[in-house]
N, C-alpha and C positions, 0 to 999 in steps of 0.2 A: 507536545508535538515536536520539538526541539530541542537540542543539548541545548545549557546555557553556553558557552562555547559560540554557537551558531546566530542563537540567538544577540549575544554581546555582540559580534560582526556584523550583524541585518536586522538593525533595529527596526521593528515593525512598518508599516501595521502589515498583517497577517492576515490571507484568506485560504487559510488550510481547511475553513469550515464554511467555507462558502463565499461567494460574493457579499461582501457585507454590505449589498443595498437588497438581499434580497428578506422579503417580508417575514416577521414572526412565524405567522402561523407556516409557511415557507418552512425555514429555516425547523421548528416543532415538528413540521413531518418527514424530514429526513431523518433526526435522528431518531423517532419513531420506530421508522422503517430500518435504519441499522440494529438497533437494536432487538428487534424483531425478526431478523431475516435469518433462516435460517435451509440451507444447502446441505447441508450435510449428504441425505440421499441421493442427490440428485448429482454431485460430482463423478460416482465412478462412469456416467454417461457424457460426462464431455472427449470430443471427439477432436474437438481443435488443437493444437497445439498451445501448450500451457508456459508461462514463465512463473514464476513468482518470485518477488521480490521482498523482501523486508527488512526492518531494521533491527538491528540487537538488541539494541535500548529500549524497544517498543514500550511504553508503560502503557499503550490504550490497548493495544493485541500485544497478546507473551508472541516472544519469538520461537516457542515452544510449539505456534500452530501451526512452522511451516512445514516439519515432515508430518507431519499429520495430513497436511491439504495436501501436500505432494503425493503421501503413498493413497490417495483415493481417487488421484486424477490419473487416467493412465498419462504415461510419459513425460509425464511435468516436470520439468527443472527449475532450479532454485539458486538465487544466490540471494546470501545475507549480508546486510550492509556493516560491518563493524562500528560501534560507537556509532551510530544512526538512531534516532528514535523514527515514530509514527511520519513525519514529513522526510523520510527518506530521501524521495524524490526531487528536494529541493538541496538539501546539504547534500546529499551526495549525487548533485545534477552532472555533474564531468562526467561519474561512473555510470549512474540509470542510463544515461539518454544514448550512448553507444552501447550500451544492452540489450537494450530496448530494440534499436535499429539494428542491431546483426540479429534479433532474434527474427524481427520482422522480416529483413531481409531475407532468413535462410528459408522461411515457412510461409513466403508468397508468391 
């Protein structure tokens, strides 16, 4: 979920995978469902305005899937986090979160 880099600087504990009081069989059916779910058809019908974000390093999704999600969403842009893995959004919280807000901002 993390470089070691990130992780040496923010020593734990970690809820990239959830609240960790929440229940077994909880916790069994998400990732169930991640690992089950699958979009693929149903993307070239989204109508909303699209970001996607990812990290480089991603070792849980290749980084290889985001022109792939991109060219099936109409309009969708992209930006990749350099040297980021899966928890992007925490190591690279300065860069996501004004992303995030001018994206929101432009498209509400």
């Amino acid at each position: 979920m993390y470089t070691p880099a990130w992780r040496a600087a923010h020593p734990g504990p970690y809820t990239t995978l959830g609240d960790p009081r929440m229940p077994p069989h909880a916790r069994r059916g998400h990732l169930q469902a991640s690992n089950r779910h699958d979009a693929w058809d149903a993307l070239p019908r989204i109508t909303a305005p699209t970001l996607i974000l990812h990290g480089d390093q991603d070792r849980l999704t290749p980084a290889a899937n985001v022109p792939l999600l991109a060219s099936r969403i109409p309009n969708a842009r992209t930006h990749i986090f350099p040297g980021a893995r899966h928890a992007y959004f925490q190591e690279c919280r300065s860069q996501a979160g004004p992303l995030v807000a001018d994206f929101l901002q432009a498209n509400t």
